[in-house]
Backbone bond lengths (Angstrom), bond angles and torsions (degrees), N, CA, C in turn:
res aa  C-N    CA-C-N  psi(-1)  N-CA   C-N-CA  omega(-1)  CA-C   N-CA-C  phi
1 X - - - 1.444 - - 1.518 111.94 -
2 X 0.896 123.47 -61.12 2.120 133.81 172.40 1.672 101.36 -109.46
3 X 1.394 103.12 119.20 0.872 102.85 177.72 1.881 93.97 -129.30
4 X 1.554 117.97 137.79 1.112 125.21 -173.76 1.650 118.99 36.15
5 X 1.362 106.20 34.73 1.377 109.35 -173.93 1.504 117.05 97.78
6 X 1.162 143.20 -5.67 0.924 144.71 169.89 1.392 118.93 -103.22
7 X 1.300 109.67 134.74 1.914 109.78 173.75 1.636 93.04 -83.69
8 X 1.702 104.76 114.33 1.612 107.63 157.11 1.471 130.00 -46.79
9 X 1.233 105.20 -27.15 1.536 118.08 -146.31 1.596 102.92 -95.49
10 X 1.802 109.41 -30.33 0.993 116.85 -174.61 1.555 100.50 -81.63
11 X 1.339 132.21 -53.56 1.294 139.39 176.89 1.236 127.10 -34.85
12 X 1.902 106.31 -48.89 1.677 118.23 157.02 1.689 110.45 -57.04
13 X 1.118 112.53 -45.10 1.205 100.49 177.78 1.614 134.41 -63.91
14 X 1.369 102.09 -44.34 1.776 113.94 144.75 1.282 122.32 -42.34
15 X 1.521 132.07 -21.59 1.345 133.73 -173.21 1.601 103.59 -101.79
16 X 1.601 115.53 -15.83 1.056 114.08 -158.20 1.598 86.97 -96.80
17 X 1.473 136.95 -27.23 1.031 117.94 -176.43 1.410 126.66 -104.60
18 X 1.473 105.09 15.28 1.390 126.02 163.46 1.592 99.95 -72.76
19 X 0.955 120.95 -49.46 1.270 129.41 -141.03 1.813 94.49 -78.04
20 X 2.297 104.69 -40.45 1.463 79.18 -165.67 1.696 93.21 -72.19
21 X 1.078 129.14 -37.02 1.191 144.26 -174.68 1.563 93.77 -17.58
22 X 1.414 120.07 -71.45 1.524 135.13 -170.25 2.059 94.42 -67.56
23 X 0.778 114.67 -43.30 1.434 94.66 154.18 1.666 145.92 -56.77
24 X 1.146 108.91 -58.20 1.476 112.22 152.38 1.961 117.05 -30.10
25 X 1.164 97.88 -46.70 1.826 105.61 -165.35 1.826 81.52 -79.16
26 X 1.140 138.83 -59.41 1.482 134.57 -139.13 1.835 64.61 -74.05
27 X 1.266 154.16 -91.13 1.258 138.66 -98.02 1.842 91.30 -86.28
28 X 1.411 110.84 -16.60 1.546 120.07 -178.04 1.249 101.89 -65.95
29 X 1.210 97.16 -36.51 1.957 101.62 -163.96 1.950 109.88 -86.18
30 X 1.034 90.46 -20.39 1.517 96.79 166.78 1.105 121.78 -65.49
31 X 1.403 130.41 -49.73 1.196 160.37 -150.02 1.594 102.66 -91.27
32 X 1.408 107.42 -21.35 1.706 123.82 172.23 1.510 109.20 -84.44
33 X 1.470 97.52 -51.10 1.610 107.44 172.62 1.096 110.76 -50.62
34 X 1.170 136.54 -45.65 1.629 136.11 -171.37 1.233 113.32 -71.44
35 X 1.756 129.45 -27.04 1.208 137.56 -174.63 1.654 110.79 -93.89
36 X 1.577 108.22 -28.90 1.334 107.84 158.73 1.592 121.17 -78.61
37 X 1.003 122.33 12.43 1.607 125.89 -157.26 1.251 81.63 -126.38
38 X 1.124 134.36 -62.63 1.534 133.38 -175.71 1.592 119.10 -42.06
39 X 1.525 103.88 -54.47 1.635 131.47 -172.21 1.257 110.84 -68.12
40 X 1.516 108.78 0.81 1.542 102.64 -172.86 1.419 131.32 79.79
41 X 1.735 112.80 -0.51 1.385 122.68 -170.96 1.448 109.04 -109.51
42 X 1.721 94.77 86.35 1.810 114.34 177.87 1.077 107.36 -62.33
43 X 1.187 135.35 -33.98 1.371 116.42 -179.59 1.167 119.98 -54.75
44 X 1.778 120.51 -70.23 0.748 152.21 -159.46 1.127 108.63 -48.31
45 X 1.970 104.89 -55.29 1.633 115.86 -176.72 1.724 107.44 -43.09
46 X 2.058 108.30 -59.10 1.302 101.01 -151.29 2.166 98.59 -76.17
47 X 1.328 105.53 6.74 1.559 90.55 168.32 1.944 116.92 -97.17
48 X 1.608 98.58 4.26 1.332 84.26 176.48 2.020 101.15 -114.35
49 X 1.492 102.44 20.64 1.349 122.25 -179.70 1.798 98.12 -77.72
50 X 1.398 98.35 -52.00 1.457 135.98 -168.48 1.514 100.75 -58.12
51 X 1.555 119.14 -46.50 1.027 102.15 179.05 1.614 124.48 -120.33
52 X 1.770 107.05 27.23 1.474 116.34 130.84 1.209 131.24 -72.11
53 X 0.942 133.58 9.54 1.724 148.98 -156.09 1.480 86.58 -125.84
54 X 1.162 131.30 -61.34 1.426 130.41 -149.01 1.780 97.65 -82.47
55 X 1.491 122.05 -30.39 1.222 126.61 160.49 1.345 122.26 -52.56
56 X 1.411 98.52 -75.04 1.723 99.12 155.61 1.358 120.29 -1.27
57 X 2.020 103.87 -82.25 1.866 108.59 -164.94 1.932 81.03 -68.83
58 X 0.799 143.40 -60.75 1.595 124.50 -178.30 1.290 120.90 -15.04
59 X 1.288 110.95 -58.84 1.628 114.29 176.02 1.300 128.10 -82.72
60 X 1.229 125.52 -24.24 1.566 140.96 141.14 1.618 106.07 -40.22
61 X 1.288 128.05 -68.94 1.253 112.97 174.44 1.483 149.53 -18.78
62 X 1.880 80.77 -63.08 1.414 115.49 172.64 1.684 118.27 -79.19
63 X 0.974 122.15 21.66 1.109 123.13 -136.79 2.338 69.24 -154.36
64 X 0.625 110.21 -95.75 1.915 111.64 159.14 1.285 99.82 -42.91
65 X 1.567 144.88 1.83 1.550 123.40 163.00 1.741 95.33 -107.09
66 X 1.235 124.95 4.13 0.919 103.79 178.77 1.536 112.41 -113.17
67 X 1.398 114.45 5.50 1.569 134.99 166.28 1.562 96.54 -76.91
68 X 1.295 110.41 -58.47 1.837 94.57 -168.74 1.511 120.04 -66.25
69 X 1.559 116.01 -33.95 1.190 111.60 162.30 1.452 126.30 -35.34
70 X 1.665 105.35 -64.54 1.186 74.15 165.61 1.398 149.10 -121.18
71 X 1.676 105.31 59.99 1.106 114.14 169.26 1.468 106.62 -100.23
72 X 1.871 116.94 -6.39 1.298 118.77 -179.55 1.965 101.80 -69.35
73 X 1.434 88.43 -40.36 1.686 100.55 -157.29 2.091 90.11 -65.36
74 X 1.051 85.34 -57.98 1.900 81.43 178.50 1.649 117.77 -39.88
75 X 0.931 115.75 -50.84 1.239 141.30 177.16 1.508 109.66 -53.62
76 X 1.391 122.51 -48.83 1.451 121.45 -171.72 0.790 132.83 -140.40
77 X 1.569 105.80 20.70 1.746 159.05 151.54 2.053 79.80 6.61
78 X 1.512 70.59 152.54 1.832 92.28 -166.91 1.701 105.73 -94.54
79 X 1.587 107.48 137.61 1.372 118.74 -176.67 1.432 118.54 -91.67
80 X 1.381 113.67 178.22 1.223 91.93 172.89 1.484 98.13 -154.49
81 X 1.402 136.55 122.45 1.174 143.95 -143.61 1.928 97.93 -113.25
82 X 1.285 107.33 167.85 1.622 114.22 -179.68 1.468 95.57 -111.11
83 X 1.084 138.44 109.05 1.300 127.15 176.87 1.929 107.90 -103.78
């Protein structure tokens, strides 16, 4: 749960709502793509193509930040001392 001062649990959870967060926007941005794709505005479409892709590795990331967590937390798993 705290590992070196940090609550794990809270942090995954902060990562977890980045992530839908960055979901919500990629499915917004789709939904743009389709209206620029429709309208005839190629440009536009393949730059909001450009930045469903870049959402994508966004959520892939986070998605791999939430593997190391907890291989950090396993790793340096919390003690508990007699004071």
């Amino acid at each position: 749960m705290c590992t070196n001062g940090v609550n794990t649990q809270q942090l995954k959870d902060t990562v977890t709502q980045i992530d839908e967060t960055i979901a919500l926007t990629r499915r917004w941005t789709h939904r743009m793509y389709h209206l620029a794709d429709g309208g005839k505005m190629e440009r536009s479409a393949k730059k909001l193509q450009e930045v469903q892709n870049m959402l994508d590795e966004v959520r892939a990331l986070l998605d791999e930040t939430q593997d190391e967590i907890d291989k950090d937390d396993a790793e340096n798993g919390a003690t508990v001392e007699l004071v």
